[in-house]
C-alpha positions, -999 to +999 in steps of 0.1 A: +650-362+885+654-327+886+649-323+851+620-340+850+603-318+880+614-292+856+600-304+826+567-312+843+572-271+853+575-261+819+547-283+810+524-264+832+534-234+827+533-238+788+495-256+796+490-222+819+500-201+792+477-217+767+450-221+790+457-183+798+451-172+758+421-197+758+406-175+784+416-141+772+402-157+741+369-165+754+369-137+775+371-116+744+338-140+728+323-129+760+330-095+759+316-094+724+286-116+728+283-092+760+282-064+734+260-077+714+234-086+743+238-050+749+229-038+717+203-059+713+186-053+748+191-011+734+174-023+704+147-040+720+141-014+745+139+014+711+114-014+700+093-011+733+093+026+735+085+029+696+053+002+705+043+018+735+044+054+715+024+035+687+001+021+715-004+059+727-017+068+691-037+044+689-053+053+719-054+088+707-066+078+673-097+056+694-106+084+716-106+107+685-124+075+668-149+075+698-152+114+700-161+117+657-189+087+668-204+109+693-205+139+675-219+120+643-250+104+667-257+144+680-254+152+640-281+121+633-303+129+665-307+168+655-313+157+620-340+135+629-356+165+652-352+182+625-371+160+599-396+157+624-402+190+628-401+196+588-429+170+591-448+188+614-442+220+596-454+201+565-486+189+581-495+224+595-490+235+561-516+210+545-539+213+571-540+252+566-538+251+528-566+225+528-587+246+554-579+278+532-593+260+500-621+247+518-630+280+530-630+292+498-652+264+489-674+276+511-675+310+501-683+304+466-708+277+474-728+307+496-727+327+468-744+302+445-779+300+445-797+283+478-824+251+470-844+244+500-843+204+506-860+182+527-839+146+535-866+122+545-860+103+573-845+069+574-871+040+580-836+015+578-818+034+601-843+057+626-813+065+643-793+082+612-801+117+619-777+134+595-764+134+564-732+148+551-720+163+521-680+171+516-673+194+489-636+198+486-631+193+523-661+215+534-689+193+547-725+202+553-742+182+578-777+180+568-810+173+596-828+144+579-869+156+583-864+192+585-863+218+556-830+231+553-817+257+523-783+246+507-762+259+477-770+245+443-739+226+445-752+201+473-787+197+463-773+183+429-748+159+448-781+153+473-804+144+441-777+123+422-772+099+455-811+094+456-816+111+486-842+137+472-874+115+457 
């Protein structure tokens, strides 16, 4: 019996002994799978830094986005004051060139000779006192029944519309 208590020792302690490698075994696996869940949680965390860094950027690159917008709308807005002011530029132009060459319309129709005209009043319209004449945006408003003298000029225009018997 003594042997076999023995044997049943040496039995254990053989099972110990494998059991014992089996865990230094896995305890190595663990270890390196320990490792390697290291690494990778380093890794990831690079990762996270590297996204939150490209995240910054971005946010840079849309404020810079956002900053180029605004100064593109001021660009547009004081182009548009500005074509509206060319506009108005324009039109004061025109309007001066075109009183400037109807002035001088007027000066050489006062130096043409003067017809005295009489514009007979209108039996269709007794109210239609007046009758213009617009030579080259200088306009002569005529009395209708009254003798009035006007340039050569306008009593041809007066006498070609039929106004003159």
């Amino acid at each position: 019996m003594a042997n076999n208590k023995d044997e049943n020792k040496t039995l254990t302690q053989e099972e110990l002994l494998s059991l014992q490698k089996e865990l230094e075994e896995k305890q190595k696996i663990l270890s390196s799978k320990e490792d390697e869940l290291s690494s990778k949680e380093d890794e990831l965390s690079s990762k996270e830094d590297e996204l939150s860094s490209k995240e910054d950027e971005l946010s840079s690159k849309e404020d810079e986005l956002s900053s180029k917008e605004d100064e593109l709308n001021k660009s547009q807005e004081a182009i548009k004051k500005a074509e509206e002011e060319l506009k108005r530029t324009e039109a004061k132009f025109t309007e001066a060139k075109l009183k400037q060459e109807s002035l001088s319309i007027r000066d050489k129709l006062n130096q043409q000779k003067k017809v005295t005209v009489r514009i007979p009043k209108s039996e269709l319209n007794p109210t239609d006192l007046n009758v213009p004449v617009t030579i080259g945006g200088y306009t002569y408003n005529l009395k209708r029944g009254e003798d009035v003298s006007v340039p050569q000029e306008v009593y041809n225009i007066l006498k070609n519309a039929g106004y003159l018997g």
